[in-house]
C-alpha positions as a Python dict, from the first residue, in 0.01 Angstrom:
ca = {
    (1, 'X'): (0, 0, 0),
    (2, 'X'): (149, -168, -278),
    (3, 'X'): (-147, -455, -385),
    (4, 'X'): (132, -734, -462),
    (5, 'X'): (243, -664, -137),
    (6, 'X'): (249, -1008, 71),
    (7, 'X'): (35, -1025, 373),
    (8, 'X'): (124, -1293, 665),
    (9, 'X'): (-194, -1403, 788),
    (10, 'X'): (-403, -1686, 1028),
    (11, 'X'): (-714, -1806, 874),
    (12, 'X'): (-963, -1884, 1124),
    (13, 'X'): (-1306, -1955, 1126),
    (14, 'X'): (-1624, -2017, 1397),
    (15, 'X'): (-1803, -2244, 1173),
    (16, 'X'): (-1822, -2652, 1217),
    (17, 'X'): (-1474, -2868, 1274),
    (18, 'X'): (-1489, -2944, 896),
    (19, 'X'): (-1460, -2651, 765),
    (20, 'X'): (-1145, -2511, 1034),
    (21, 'X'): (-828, -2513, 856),
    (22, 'X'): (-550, -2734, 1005),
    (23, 'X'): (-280, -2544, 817),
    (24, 'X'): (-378, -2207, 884),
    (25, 'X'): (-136, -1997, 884),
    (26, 'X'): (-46, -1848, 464),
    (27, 'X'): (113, -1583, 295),
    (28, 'X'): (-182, -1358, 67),
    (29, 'X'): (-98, -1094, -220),
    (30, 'X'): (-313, -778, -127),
    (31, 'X'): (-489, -726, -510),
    (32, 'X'): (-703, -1057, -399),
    (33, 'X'): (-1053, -985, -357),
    (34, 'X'): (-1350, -1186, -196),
    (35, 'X'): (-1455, -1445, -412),
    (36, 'X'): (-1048, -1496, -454),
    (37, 'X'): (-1000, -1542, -102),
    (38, 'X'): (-1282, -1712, -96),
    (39, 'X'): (-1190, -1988, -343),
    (40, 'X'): (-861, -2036, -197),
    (41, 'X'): (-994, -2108, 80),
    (42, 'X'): (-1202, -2403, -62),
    (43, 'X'): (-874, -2527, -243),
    (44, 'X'): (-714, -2520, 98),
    (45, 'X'): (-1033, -2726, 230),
    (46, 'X'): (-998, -2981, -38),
    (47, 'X'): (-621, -2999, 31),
    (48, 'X'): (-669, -3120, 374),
    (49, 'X'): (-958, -3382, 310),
    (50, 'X'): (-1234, -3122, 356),
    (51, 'X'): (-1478, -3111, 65),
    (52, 'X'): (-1661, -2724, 34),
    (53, 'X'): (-1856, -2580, -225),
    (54, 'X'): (-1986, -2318, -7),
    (55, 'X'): (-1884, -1913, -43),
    (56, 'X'): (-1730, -1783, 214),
    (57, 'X'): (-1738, -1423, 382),
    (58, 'X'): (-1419, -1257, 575),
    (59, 'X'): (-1417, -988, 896),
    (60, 'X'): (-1110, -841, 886),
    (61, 'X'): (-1009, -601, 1119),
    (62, 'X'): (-1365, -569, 1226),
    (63, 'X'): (-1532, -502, 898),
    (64, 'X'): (-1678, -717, 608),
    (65, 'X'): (-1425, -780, 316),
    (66, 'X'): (-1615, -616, 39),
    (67, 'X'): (-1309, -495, -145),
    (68, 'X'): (-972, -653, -230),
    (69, 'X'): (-741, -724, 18),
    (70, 'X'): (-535, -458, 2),
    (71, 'X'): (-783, -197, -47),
    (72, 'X'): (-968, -329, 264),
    (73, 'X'): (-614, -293, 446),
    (74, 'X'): (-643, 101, 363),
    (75, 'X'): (-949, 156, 436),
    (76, 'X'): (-981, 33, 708),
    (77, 'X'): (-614, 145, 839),
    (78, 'X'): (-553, -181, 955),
    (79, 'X'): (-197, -230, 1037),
    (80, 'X'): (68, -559, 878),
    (81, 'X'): (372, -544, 1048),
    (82, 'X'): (251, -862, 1253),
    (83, 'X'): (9, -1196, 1158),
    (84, 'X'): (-299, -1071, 997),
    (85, 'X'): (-594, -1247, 1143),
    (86, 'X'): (-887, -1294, 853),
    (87, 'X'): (-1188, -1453, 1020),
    (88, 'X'): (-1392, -1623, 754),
    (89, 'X'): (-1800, -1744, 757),
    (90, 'X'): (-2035, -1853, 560),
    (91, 'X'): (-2122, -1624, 270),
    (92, 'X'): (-2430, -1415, 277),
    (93, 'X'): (-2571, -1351, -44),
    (94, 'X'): (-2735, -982, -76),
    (95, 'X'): (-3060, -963, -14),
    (96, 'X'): (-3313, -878, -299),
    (97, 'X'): (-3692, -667, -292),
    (98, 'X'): (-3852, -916, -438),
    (99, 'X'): (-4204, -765, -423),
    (100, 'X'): (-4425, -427, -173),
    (101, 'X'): (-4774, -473, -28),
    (102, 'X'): (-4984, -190, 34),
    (103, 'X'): (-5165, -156, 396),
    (104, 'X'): (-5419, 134, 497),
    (105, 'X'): (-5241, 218, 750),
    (106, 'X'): (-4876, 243, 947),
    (107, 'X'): (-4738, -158, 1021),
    (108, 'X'): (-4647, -167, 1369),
    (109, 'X'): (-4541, -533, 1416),
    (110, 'X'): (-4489, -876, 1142),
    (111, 'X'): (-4597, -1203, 1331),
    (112, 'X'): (-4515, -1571, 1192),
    (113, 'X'): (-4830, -1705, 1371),
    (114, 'X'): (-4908, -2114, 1279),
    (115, 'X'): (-4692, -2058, 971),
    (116, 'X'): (-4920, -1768, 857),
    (117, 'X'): (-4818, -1418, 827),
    (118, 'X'): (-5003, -1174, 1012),
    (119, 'X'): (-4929, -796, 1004),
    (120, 'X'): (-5021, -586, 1277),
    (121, 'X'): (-5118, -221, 1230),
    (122, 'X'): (-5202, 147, 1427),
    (123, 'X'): (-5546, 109, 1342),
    (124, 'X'): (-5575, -217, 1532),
    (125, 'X'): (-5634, -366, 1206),
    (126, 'X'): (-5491, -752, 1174),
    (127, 'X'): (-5447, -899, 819),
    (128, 'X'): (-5302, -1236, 713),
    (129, 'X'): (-5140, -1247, 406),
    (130, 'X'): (-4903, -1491, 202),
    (131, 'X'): (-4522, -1476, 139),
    (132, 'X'): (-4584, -1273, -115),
    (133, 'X'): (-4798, -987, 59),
    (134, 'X'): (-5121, -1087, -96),
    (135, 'X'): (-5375, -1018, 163),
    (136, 'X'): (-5629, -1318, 247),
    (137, 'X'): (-5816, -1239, 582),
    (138, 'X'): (-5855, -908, 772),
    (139, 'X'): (-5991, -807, 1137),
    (140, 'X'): (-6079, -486, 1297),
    (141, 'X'): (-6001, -439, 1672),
    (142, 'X'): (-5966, -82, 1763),
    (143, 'X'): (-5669, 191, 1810),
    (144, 'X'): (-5365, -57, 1856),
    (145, 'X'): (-5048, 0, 2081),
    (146, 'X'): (-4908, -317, 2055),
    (147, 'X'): (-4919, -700, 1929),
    (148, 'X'): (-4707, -1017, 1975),
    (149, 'X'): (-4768, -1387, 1929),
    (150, 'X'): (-4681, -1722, 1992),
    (151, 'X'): (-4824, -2095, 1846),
    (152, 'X'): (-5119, -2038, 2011),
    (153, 'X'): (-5245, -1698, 2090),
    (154, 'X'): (-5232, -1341, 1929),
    (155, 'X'): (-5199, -1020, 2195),
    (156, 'X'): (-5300, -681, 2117),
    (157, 'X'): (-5280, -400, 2348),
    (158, 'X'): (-5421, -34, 2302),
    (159, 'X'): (-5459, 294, 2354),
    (160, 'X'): (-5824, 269, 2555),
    (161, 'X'): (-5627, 21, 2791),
    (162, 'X'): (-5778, -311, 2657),
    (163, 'X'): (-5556, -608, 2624),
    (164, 'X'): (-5726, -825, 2371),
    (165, 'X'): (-5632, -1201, 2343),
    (166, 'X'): (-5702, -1353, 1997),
    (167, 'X'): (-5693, -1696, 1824),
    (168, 'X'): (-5659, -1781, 1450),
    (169, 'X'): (-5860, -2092, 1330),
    (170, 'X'): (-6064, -2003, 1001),
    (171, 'X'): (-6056, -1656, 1132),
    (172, 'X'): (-5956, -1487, 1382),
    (173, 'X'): (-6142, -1460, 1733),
    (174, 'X'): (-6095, -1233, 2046),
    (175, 'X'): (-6152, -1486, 2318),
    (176, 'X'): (-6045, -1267, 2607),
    (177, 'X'): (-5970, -941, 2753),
    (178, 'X'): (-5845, -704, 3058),
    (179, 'X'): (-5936, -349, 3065),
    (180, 'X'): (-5682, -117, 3278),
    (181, 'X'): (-5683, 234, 3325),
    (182, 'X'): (-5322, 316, 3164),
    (183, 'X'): (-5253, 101, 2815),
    (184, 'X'): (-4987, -200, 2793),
    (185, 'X'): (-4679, -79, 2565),
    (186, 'X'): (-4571, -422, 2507),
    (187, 'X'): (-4626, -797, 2608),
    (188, 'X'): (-4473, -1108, 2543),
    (189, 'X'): (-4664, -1464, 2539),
    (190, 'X'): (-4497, -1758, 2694),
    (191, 'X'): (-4729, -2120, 2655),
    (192, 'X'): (-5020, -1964, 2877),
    (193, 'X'): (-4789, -1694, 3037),
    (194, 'X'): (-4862, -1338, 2933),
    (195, 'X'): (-4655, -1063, 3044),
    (196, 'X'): (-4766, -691, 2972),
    (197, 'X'): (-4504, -390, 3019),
    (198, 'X'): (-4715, -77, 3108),
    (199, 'X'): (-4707, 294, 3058),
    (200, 'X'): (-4638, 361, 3427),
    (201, 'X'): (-4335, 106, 3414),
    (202, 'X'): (-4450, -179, 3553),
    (203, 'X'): (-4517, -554, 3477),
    (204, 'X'): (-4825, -728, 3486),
    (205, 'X'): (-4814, -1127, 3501),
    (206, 'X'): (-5135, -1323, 3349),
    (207, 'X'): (-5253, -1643, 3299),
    (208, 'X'): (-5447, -1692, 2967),
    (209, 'X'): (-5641, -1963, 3138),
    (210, 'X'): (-5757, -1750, 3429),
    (211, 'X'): (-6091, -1542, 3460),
    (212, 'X'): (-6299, -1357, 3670),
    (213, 'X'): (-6651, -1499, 3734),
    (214, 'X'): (-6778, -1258, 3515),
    (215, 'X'): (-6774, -1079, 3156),
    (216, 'X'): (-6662, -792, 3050),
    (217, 'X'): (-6951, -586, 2971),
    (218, 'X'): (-6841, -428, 2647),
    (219, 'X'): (-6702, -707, 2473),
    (220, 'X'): (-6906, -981, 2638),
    (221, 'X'): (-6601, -1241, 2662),
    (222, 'X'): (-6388, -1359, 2943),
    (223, 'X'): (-6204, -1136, 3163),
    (224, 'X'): (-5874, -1194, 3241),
    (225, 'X'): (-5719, -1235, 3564),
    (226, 'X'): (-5354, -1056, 3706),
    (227, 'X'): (-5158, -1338, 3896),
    (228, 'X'): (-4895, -1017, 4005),
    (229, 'X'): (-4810, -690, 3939),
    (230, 'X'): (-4478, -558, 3984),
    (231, 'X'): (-4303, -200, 3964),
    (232, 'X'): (-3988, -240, 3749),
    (233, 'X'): (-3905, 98, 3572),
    (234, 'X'): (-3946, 437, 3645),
    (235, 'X'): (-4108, 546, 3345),
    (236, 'X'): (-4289, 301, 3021),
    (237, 'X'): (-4176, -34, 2938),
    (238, 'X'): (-4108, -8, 2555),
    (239, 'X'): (-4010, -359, 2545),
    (240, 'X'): (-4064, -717, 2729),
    (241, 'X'): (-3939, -1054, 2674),
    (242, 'X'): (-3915, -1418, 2835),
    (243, 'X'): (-3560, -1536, 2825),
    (244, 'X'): (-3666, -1883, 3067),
    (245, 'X'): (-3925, -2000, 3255),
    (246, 'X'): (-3955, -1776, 3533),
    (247, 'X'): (-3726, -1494, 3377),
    (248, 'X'): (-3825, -1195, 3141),
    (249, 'X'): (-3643, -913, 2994),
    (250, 'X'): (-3717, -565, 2998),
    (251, 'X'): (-3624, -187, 2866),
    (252, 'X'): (-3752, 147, 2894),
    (253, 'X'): (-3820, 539, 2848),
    (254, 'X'): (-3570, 513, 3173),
    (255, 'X'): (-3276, 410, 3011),
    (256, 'X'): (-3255, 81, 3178),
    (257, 'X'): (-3253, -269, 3109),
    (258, 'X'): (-3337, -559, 3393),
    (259, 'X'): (-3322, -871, 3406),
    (260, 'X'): (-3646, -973, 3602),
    (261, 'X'): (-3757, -1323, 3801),
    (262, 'X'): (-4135, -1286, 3764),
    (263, 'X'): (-4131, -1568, 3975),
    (264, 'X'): (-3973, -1428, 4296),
    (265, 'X'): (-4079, -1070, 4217),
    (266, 'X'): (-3689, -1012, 4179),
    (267, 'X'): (-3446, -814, 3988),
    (268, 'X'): (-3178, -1074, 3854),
    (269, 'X'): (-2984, -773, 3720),
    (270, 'X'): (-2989, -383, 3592),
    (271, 'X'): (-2823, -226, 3332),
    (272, 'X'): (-2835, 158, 3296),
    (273, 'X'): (-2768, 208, 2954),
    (274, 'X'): (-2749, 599, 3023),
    (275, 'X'): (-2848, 846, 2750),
    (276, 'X'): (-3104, 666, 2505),
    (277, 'X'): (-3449, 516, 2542),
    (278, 'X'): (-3416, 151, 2475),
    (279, 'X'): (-3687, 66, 2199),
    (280, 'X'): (-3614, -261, 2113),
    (281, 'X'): (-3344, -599, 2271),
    (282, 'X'): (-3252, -968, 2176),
    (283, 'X'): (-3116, -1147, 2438),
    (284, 'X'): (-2871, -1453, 2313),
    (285, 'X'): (-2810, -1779, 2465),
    (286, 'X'): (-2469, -1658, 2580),
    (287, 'X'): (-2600, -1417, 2806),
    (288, 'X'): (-2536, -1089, 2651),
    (289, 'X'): (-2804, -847, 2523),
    (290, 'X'): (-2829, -644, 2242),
    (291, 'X'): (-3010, -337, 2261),
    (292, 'X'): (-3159, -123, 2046),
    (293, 'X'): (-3185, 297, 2116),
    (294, 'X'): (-3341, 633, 1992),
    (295, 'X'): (-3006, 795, 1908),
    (296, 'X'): (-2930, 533, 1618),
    (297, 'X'): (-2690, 316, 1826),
    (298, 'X'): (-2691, -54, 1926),
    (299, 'X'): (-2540, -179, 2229),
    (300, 'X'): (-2396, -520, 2320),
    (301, 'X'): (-2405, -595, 2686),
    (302, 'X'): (-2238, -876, 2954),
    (303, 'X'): (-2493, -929, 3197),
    (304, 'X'): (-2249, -1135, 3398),
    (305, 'X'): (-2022, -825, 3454),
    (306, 'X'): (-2160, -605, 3721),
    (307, 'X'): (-2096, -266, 3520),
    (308, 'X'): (-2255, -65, 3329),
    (309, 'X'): (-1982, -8, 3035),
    (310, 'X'): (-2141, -183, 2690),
    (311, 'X'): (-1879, -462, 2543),
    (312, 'X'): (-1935, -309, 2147),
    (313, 'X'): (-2114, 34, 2018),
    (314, 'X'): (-2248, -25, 1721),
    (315, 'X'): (-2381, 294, 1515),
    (316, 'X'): (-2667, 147, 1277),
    (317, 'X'): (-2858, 522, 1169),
    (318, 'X'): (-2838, 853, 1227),
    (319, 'X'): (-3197, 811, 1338),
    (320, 'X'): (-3383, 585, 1559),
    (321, 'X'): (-3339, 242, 1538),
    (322, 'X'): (-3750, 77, 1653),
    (323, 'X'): (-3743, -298, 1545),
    (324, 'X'): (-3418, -617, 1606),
    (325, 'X'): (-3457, -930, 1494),
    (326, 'X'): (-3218, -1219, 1448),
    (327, 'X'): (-3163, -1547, 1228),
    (328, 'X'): (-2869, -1751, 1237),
    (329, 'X'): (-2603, -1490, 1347),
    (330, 'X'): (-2753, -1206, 1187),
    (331, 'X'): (-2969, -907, 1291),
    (332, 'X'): (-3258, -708, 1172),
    (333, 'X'): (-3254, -331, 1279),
    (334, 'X'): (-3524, -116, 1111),
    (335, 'X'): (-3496, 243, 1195),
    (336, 'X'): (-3621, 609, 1097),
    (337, 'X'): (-3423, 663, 815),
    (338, 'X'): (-3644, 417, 614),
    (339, 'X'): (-3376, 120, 591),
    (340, 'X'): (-3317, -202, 780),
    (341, 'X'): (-2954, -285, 858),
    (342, 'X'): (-2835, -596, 864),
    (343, 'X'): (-2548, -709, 1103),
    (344, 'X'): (-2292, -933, 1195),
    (345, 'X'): (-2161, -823, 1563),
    (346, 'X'): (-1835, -962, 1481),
    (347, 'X'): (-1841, -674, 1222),
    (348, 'X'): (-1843, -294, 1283),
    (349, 'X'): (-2046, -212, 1010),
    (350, 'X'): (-2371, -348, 864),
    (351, 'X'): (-2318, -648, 603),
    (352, 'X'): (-2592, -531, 421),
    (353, 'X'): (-2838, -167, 408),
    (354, 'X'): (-3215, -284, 267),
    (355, 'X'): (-3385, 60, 176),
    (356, 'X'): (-3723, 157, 231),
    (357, 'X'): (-3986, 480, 284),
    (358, 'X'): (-4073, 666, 583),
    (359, 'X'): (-4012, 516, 959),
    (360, 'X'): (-3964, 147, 985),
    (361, 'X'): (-4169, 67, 1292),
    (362, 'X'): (-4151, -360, 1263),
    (363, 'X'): (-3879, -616, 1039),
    (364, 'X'): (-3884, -973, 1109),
    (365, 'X'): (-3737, -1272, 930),
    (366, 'X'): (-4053, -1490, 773),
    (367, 'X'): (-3963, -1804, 620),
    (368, 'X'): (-3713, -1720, 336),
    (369, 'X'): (-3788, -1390, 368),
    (370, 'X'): (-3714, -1044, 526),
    (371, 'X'): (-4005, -838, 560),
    (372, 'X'): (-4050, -498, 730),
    (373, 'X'): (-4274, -159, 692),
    (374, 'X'): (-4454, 158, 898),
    (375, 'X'): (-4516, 506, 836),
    (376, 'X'): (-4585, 442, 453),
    (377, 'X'): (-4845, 145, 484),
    (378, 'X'): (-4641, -87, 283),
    (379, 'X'): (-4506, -371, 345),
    (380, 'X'): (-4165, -418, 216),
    (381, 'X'): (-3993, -790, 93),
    (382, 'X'): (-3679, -876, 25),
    (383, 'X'): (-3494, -1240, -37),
    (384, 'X'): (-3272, -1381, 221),
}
């Protein structure tokens, strides 16, 4: 393509009403590149009344313009003979490793827990450290499967079948338990609601304010008592979530995702997602789900379609992708390969590839920061 060539094209945008062009429609030359397009694009605001200093991003074609126009055009074999449509957002700067922290062991989960960060790892080891990595408190448990948090409680499940439930004040404290014979492979904590997702595939409902009359004779603390129990999957549940009150999320060894009322014992809905063990999801407040498989792939899903047929395919690695997270529009996915993509699902490919060592097992967004680590015991952070 000829880079002077002029390219017909609507500029539209998601963001708030003042920063929508009214005049949308322009003609562009194709040797512009980003931060061009980008500045027009303020000028154009400030034409109209709008006042932006911002940077702005463009998806064009379903990819991020990294490139100038016209190369992007190639690349991307994106065809001109009608209205281009350039769909610009707020610019993400790329992210920058800013410092590591080494662990003694693999990092199996990154908790925000009352503004503290609190790394969970294999060897049922829990340590809270600053923004920076710098380790300030540690606590043994034992051989660790699991962990997950909200405001008020820390959950750790394991391989012995415990499900411990801690609190941080000056330190930490186990203040409860449950002892099964098969382990929990997840949980999810919702005010007092626990929810465990078990080896043998199915869900266990708990209040943290329930016990037995009596202690558990190991520990000597409270034990905990199961308000239901529930067979959802055929096989483990590798992930569980609340999405509502009365309504959790789960995926599997199966292949399956369901929507589950924990209140009615019901299955809301079922999605088979066919060839992949599901490791990791996000639901969104539009309803769709975003899954997360073995064989390197993502998968957006419509749960108010009654099919099984994925709205986007996303391929993040060529190995499998463990850990999702989201912030504002974008998405964590640490994999195998050592690297956490970051996405935009209105682009094909990742905005931006953070390298690290050995398997990613946990990322998370913490603060101002993007922090994620495993198989390496070392704790990897990079600006936002």
């Amino acid at each position: 393509m000829n880079i002077n060539l002029e390219i017909i094209s609507n500029l539209n945008t998601q963001l708030p009403d003042e920063y929508k062009l009214e005049n949308n429609q322009i003609s562009l030359q194709g040797e512009l590149t980003k931060e061009e397009l980008s500045n027009l694009v303020t000028q154009l605001l400030e034409q109209e009344g709008q006042s932006s200093e911002v940077q702005f991003d463009f998806i064009i074609g379903g990819s991020i313009l990294r490139s100038s126009l016209g190369d992007h055009i190639i690349n991307n074999d994106i065809r001109t003979e009608q209205t281009l449509d350039i769909e610009y957002m707020f610019a993400q700067k790329e992210p920058q490793l800013k410092n590591t922290s080494q662990t003694n062991d693999w990092i199996i989960k990154i908790m925000n827990h009352q503004n503290q960060i609190i790394l969970g790892q294999s060897d049922g080891q829990m340590i809270v450290c600053n923004k920076r990595g710098k380790h300030q408190q540690k606590y043994e448990t034992r051989m660790a499967k699991s962990f997950n948090s909200n405001e008020q409680y820390i959950v750790s499940t394991h391989y012995d079948g415990y499900i411990l439930v801690h609190v941080l004040n000056e330190s930490i404290e186990t203040i409860s338990c449950l002892k099964q014979d098969i382990y929990a492979e997840s949980s999810a904590i919702q005010e007092s609601n626990l929810v465990l997702g078990m080896q043998d595939g199915s869900v266990l409902l708990i209040d943290l304010n329930q016990y037995e009359e009596v202690q558990d004779p190991e520990l000597n603390i409270p034990i905990l008592q199961i308000q239901k129990n529930f067979k959802a999957h055929l096989q483990l549940i590798t992930v569980i979530k609340w999405i509502s009150n009365n309504v959790i999320i789960t995926g599997s060894y199966d292949h399956s995702i369901i929507i589950f009322n924990i209140k009615k014992g019901t299955i809301v809905r079922q999605i088979q997602a066919k060839d992949s063990i599901i490791n990791d999801l996000i639901y969104f407040e539009d309803k769709t789900i975003l899954s997360a498989h073995e064989d390197g792939y993502l998968k957006l899903w419509n749960t108010q379609k009654d099919d099984n047929t994925p709205i986007k395919v996303y391929k993040s690695s060529y190995s499998q992708i463990t850990s999702l997270d989201q912030k504002d529009g974008q998405i964590l996915a640490g994999s195998f390969d050592g690297k956490v993509n970051i996405w935009d699902l209105r682009s094909d490919q990742p905005t931006y590839t953070l390298e690290g060592e050995g398997k990613i097992l946990a990322c998370s967004y913490v603060s101002d920061r993007i922090m994620f680590g495993g198989s390496t015991n070392k704790l990897y952070i990079y600006s936002q």
